[in-house]
Structure formats: C-alpha cells, structure tokens
C-alpha positions as CSV (number, residue, x, y, z in Angstrom):
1,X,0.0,0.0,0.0
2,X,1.0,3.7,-0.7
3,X,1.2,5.7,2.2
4,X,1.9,9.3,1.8
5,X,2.7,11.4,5.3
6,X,2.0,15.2,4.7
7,X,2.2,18.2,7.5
8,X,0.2,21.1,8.1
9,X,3.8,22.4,9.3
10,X,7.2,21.0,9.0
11,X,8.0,21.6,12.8
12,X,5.8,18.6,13.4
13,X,8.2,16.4,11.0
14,X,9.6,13.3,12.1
15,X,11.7,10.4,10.2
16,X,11.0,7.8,13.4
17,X,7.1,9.2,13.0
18,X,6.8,8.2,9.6
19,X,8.2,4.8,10.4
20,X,5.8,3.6,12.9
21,X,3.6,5.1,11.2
22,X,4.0,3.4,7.9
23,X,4.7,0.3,9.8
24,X,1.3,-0.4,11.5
25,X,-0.6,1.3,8.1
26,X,1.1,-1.6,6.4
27,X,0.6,-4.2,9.0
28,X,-3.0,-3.3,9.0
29,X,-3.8,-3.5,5.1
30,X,-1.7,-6.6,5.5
31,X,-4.3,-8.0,8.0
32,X,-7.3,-6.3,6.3
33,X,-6.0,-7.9,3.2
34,X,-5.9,-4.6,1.6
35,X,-4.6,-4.5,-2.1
36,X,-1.2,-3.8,-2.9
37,X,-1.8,-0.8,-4.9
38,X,-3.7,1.2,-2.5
39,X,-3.3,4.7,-1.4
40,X,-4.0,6.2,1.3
41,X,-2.5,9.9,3.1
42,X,-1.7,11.1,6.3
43,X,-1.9,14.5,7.5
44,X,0.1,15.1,10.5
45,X,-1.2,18.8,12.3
46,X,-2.5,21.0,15.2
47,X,-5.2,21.3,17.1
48,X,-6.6,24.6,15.2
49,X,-6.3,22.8,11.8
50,X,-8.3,19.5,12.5
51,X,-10.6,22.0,14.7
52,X,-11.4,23.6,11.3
53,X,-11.8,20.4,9.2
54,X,-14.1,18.8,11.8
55,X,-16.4,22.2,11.9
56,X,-15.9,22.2,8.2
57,X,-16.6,18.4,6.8
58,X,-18.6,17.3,10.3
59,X,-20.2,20.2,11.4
60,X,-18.5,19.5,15.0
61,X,-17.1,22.7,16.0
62,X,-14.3,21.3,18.1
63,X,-10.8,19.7,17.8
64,X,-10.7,15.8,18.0
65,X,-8.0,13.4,17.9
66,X,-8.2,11.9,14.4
67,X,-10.4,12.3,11.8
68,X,-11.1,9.9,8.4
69,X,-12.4,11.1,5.2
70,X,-13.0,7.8,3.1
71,X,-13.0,8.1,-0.5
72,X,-16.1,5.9,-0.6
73,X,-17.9,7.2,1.6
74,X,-21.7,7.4,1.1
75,X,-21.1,5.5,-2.4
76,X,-23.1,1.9,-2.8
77,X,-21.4,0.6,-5.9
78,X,-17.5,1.2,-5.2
79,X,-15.8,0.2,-7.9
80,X,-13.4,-2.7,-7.1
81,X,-10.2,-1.1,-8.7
82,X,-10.7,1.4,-6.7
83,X,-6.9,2.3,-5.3
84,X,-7.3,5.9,-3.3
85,X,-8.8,5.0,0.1
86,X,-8.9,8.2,1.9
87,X,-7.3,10.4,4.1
88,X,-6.8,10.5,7.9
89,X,-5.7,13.6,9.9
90,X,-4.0,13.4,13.0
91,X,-3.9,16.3,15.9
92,X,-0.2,16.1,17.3
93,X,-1.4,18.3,19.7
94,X,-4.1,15.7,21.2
95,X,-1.9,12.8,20.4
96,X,0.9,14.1,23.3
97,X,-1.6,14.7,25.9
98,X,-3.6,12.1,25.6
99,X,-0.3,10.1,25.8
100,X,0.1,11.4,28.8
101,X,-3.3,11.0,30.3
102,X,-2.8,7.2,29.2
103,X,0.7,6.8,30.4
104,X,2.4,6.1,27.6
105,X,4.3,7.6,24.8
106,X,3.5,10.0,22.3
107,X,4.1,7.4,19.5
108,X,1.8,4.4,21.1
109,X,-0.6,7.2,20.5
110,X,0.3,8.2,17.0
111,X,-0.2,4.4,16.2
112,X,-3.0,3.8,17.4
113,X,-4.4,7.0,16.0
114,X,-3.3,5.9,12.3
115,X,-5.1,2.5,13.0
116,X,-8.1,4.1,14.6
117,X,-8.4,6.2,11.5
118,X,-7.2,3.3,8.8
119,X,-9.9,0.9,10.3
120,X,-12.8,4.1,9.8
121,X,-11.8,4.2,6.4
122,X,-12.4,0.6,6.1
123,X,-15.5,0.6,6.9
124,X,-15.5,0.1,10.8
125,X,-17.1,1.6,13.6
126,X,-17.8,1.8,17.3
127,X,-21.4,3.2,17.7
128,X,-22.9,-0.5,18.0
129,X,-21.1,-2.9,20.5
130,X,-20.9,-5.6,18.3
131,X,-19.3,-3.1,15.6
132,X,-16.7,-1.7,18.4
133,X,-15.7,-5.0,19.6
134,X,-14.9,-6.1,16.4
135,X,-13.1,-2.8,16.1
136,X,-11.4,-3.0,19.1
137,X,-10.0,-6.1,17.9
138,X,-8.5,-5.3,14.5
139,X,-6.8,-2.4,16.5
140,X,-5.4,-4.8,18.7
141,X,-3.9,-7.3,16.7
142,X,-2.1,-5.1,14.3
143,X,-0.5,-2.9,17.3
144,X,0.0,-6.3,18.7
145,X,2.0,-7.4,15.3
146,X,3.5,-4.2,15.4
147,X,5.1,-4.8,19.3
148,X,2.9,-2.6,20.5
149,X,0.1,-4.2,22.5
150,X,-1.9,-3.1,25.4
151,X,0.6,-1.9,28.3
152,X,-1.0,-1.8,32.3
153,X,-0.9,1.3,33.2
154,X,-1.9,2.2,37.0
155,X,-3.1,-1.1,37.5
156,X,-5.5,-1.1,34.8
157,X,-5.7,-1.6,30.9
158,X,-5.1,1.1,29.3
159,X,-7.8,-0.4,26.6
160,X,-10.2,0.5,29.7
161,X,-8.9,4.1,29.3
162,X,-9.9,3.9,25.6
163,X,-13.6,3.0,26.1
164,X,-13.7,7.0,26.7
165,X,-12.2,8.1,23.6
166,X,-15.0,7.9,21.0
C-alpha cells in the first residue's frame, strides 16, 4: 500500500514518526487484506487545523484526535479497482496529551491513532457494541503485530482508558 505522510507544518516532521507510522498502516492493510496498490494519506497537524476540518466536513465545532475522510464514503457501488482509500488527519497536539493522560508515549498514540483512522476508512465503527468489539479487535492485533500491545498502566488496561475516547 502507498502511504503518503504530509504536514500542516514542517515543525511537526519526524523520520522515526513516519516509520511507525508506515509500519502499523502496512501491517493493518496486511491483516485487512488490503490490495497492494492502494493509497491512502496522512496528514500530520495542530489542534486549530483538525478543529477547522471537523467544523468544516462534520459540522463539529471542536478539535478531536483523528479524523477519516474515506473516498467511498456514502457510495453503494464502489468500484473494485478502486486504489485511493482516503485520508486520515491526526492532531499532534491531542496525540501528546492524551499520551500522557494514558501513560504512555506520544508514538503508542500516534499508532493507534493511524489505525483508529485506517480501520474508519475501512469501513469500521464503534457506535454499535458488536461493531466496536470487532473494532477493538483489529486495532489490537495489528499494534499487537507491530510490538505494541496493550501496556498496564496504573493497575488497569489502558484499553479500559480507551472505552472514553469515541
């Protein structure tokens, strides 16, 4: 899969960020058996410029962690050569503090952000509870393939910490 990492600023650039991140985008089109010629970008930015795309494109007038803007969205009859999945925006910004509200690093986060927002654009949610689990789940096993499983922290999982972040 093509993954293509852009910045709303270059002071948010970073070679090891583009790693993981390219890493567990691959791992999860691996697992989601995602076709070898698909694209999909990245945008890496600040709170003020996903604030504006989630007033803009969701009518949410308010920052959030990661946003996903399928290609196919709305569309009944995708085509099947169909190579451009979508976009997915991450807030830096939210990504280091909720890092630190979870206890670990600021790239745990970043992954599971770029999974969160890979697994939207395939078609996955977590408004029903069956549809979350199964969510949960993919998230899980590609951090897990990536070495980056669930991690206790304070005596509890920090999946329990992510029940609260949708």
């Amino acid at each position: 899969m093509e993954i293509t990492i852009n910045y709303s600023d270059m002071k948010f650039y970073s070679e090891d960020l583009e790693k993981l991140i390219r890493m567990v985008l691959t791992e999860g089109a691996k697992q989601q058996k995602v076709a070898e010629d698909a694209e999909i970008s990245v945008l890496i930015c600040d709170a003020d410029t996903i604030h504006e795309l989630n007033r803009d494109y969701r009518d949410v007038d308010a920052p959030t962690d990661v946003l996903s803007f399928a290609l196919n969205e709305g569309e009944d009859d995708v085509p099947e050569e169909e190579t451009e999945l979508g976009d997915i925006v991450i807030n830096l910004d939210r990504a280091v503090s909720q890092a630190e509200e979870y206890g670990h690093s600021r790239d745990r986060e970043v992954a599971y952000l770029s999974v969160h927002g890979f697994l939207h654009i395939l078609g996955y949610d977590h408004y029903d509870p069956e549809e979350k689990k199964a969510m949960r789940k993919a998230e899980e096993d590609i951090l897990s393939a990536c070495g980056l499983s669930r991690i206790m922290t304070e005596g509890k999982l920090e999946a329990e910490h992510a029940e609260g972040r949708d």
